[in-house]
C-alpha positions as CSV (number, residue, x, y, z in Angstrom):
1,X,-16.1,-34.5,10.3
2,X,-12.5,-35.8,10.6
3,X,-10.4,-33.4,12.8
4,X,-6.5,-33.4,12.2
5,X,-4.6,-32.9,14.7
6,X,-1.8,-30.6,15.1
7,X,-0.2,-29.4,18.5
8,X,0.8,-25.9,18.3
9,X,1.9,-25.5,14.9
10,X,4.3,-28.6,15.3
11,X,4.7,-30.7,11.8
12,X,3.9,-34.2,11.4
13,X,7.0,-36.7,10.1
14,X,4.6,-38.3,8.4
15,X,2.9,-37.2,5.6
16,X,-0.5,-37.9,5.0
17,X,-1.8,-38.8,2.0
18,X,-3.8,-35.9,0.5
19,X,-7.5,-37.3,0.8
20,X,-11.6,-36.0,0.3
21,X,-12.5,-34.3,3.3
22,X,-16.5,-34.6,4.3
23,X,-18.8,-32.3,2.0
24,X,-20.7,-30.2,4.2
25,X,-23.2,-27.8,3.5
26,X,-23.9,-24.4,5.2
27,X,-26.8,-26.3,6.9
28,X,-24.5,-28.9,8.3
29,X,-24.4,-29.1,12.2
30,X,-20.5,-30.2,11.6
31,X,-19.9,-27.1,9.6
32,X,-21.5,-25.3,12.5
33,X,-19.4,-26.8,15.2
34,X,-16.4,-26.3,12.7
35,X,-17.1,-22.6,12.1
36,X,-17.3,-22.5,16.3
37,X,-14.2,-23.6,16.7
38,X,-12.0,-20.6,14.4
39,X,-10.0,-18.7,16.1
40,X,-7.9,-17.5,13.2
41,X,-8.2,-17.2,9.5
42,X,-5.7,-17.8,7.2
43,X,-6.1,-17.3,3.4
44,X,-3.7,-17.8,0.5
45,X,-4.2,-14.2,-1.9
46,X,-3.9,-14.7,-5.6
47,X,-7.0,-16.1,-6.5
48,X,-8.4,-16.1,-3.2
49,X,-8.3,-12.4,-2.0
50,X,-7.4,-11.4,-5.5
51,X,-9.5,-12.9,-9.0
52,X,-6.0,-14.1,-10.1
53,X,-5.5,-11.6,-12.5
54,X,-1.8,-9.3,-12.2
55,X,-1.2,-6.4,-14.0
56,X,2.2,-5.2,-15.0
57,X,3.8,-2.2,-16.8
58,X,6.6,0.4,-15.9
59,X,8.2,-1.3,-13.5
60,X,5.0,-1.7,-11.3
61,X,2.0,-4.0,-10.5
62,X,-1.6,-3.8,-9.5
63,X,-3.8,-6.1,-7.8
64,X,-7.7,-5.7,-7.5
65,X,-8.9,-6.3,-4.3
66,X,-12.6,-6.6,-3.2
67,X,-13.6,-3.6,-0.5
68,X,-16.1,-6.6,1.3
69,X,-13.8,-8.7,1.9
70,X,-11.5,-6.3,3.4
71,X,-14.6,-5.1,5.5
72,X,-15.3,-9.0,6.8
73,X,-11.4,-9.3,8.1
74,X,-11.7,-6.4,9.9
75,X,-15.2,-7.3,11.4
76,X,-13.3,-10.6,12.2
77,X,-10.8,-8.8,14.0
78,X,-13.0,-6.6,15.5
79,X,-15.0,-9.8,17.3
80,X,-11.4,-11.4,18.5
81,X,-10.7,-13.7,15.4
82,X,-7.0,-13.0,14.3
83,X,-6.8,-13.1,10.3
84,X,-3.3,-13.6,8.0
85,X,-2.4,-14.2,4.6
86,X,-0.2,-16.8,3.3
87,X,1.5,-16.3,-0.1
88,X,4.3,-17.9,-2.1
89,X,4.7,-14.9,-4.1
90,X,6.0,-12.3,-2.3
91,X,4.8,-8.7,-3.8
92,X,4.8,-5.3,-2.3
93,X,1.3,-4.3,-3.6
94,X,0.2,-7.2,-1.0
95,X,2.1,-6.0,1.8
96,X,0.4,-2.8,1.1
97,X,-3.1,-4.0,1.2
98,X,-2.1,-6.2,3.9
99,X,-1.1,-2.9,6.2
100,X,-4.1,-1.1,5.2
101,X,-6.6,-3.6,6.7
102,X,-4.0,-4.0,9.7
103,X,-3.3,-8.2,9.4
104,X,-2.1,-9.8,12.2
105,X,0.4,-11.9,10.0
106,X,1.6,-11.9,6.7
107,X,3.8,-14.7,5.3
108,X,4.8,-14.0,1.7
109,X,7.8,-16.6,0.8
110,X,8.0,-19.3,-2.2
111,X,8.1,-22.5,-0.4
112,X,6.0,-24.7,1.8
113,X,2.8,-23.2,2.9
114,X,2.3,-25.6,5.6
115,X,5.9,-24.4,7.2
116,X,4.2,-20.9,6.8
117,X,0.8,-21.6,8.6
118,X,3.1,-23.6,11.2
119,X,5.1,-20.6,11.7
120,X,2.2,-18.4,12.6
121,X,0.6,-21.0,14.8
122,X,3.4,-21.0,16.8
123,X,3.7,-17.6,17.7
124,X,-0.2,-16.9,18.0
125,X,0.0,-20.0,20.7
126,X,-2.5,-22.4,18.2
127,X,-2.8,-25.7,16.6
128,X,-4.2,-26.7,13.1
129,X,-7.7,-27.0,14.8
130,X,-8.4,-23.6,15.4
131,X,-7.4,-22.5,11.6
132,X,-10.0,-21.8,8.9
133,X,-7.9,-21.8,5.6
134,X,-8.5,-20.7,2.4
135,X,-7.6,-21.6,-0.8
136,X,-7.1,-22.0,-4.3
137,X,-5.0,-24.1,-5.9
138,X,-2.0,-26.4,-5.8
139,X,0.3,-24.7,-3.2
140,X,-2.8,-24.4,-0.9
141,X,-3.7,-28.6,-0.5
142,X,-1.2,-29.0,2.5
143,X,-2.8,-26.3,4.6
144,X,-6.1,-27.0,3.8
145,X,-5.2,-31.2,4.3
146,X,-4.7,-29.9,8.1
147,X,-6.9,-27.1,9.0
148,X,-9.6,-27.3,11.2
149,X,-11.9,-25.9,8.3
150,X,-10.5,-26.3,4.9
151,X,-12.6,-23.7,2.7
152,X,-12.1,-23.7,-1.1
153,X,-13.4,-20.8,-3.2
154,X,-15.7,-21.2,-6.3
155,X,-12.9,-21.1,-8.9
156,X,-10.5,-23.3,-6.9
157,X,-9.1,-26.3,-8.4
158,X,-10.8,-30.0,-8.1
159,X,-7.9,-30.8,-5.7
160,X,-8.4,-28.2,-3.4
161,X,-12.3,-28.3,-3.5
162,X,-12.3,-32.1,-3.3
163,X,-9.8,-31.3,0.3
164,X,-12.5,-28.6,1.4
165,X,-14.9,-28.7,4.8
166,X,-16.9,-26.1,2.7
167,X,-16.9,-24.4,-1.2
168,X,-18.0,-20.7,-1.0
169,X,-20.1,-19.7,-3.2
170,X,-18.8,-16.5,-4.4
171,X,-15.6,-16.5,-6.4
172,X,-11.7,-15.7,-5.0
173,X,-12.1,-11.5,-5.4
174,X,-15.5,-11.4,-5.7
175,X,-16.6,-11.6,-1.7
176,X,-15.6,-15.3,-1.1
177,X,-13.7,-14.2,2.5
178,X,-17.1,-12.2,3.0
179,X,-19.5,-15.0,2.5
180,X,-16.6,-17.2,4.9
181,X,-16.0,-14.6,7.9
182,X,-19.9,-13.9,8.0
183,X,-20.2,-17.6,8.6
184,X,-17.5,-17.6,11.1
185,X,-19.2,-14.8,12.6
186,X,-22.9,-16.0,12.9
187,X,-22.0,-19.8,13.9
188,X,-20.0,-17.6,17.2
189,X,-23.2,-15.6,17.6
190,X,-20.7,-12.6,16.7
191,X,-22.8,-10.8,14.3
192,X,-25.8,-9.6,15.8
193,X,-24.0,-6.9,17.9
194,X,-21.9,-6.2,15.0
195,X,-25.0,-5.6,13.2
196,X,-26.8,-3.4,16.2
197,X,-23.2,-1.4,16.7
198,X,-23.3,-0.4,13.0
199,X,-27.3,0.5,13.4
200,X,-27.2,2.6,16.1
């Protein structure tokens, strides 16, 4: 699989022209080695974390999260692997999800994502090559041009999917970050204790 390159969250002058990354299934040994490699996930949240939809009345707004996918950031967490979101529409019923599963970063700005994602690396110490991202659409193809392992969702865009490592299966707010941390977890031989800490 190709690798980009990125030292310590430092931007390339030259822009790369947006381009298929390898298709690989979850049998792949290059997904494998790929999944290995994470040490933090980053995710875009409307139509990732979120099924898109936003509800709005009275001066408020509601999001539907999925409880799973919560539960897989924190098991992330709980194994060493940092998580963060990355949106370009700032809202405070993200922030408060956000502080209830205890992120480690949270970048909510309109704007680049990529200057977002580079912002974080540089103050978690990491390059592009230990980033899984996640996304969705449009504003996501930068990040997931340069991430170690570029992971659309099921209702992402032909852009974004055609840019992926991997496609989950499951659908943005309906256990896609599950199905991906779970992946994450098993290829770092993470989740068997997990599973014996939670049986005992």
């Amino acid at each position: 699989m190709n690798h980009r390159p990125g030292a310590k969250g430092r931007r390339s002058r030259v822009e790369r022209p947006l381009r298929a990354a390898p298709a690989l299934d979850s049998r792949s040994s290059a997904l494998d080695q790929a999944l290995k490699r994470v040490r933090l996930l980053l995710c875009d949240v409307d139509g990732v974390l979120t099924d898109g939809a936003v509800t709005m009345g009275d001066g408020r707004e509601y999001k539907r999260f999925n409880i799973q996918d919560g539960l897989g950031l924190r098991l992330l967490q709980k194994q060493g692997i940092q998580v963060g979101w990355i949106s370009a529409r700032p809202s405070p019923v993200t922030e408060q999800r956000a502080a209830d599963l205890k992120v480690d970063f949270l970048h909510q700005e309109e704007g680049s994502k990529v200057a977002g994602v580079e912002g974080i690396l540089a103050r978690a110490g990491m390059g592009w090559g230990d980033v899984c991202f996640v996304g969705d659409d449009l504003v996501d193809l930068g990040a997931l041009k340069r991430a170690g392992l570029a992971v659309a969702v099921a209702n992402a865009i032909d852009e974004a999917k055609a840019l992926a490592h991997y496609v989950t299966r499951a659908a943005g707010g309906h256990g896609a970050i599950r199905e991906i941390a779970t992946m994450i977890l098993k290829a770092q031989d993470k989740w068997t204790p997990l599973v014996k800490g939670f049986s005992e």
